[in-house]
N, C-alpha and C positions, 0 to 999 in steps of 0.2 A: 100422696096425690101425685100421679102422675100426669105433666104438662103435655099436651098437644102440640108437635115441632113442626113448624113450617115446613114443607120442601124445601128441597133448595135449588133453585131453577138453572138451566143449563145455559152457560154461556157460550158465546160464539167464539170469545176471544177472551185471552188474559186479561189485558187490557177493560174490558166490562167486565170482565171477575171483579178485578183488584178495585171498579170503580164502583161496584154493588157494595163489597164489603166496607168502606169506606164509609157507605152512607149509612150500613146495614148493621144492628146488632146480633154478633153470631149466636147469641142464647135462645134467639129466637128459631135457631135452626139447627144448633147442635147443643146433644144432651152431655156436657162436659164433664158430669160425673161421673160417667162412663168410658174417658181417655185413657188412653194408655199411654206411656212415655216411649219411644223409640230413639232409636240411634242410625245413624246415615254414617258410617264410616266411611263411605268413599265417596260422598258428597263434595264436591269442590267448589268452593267461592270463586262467583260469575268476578271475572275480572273484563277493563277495557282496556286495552293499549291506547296509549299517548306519545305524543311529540315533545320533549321537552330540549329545547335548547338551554345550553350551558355555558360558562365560559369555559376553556378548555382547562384553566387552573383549577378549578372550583370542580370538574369532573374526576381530576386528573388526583385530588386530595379525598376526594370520595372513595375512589378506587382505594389509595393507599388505608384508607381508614377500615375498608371491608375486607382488607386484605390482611389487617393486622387481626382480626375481628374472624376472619377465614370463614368468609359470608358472600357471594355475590351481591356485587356493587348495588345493582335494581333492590333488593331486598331491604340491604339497609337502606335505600332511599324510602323504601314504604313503610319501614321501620320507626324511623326516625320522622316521616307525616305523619305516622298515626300517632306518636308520642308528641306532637306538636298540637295535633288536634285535640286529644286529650285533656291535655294542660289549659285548653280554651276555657 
């Protein structure tokens, strides 16, 4: 028995996409047996830039630590949040 899929109505914005689907379940609009798996290989994760002040010691031992590590200092800072957040 094949089910009858909703449309799925046009939004003006991301923003009321992402806040339909939220309220919305997608089974009602897409046939998932029917998915294919894909791959994005040159997909890049949206990043923000931040301000963060340091003390100059505490920058300055980061550095030596990324250095022994042969890693740009930024990197292992988000290295080492994500492995912080993790352990939460």
């Amino acid at each position: 028995m094949t089910r009858k899929l909703k449309p799925i109505p046009k939004f003006r914005s991301e923003a009321a996409e992402r806040k339909f689907w939220e309220t919305h379940d997608s089974t009602e609009y897409v046939d998932w047996s029917k998915a294919q798996r894909v791959r994005f290989p040159n997909l890049k994760l949206s990043t923000t830039a931040i301000s963060l002040r340091l003390p100059q010691g505490t920058l300055d031992r980061i550095k030596i630590a990324a250095n022994r590590r042969d890693v740009p200092y930024q990197s292992l800072i988000k290295v080492w949040l994500e492995e912080k957040l993790d352990a939460e």
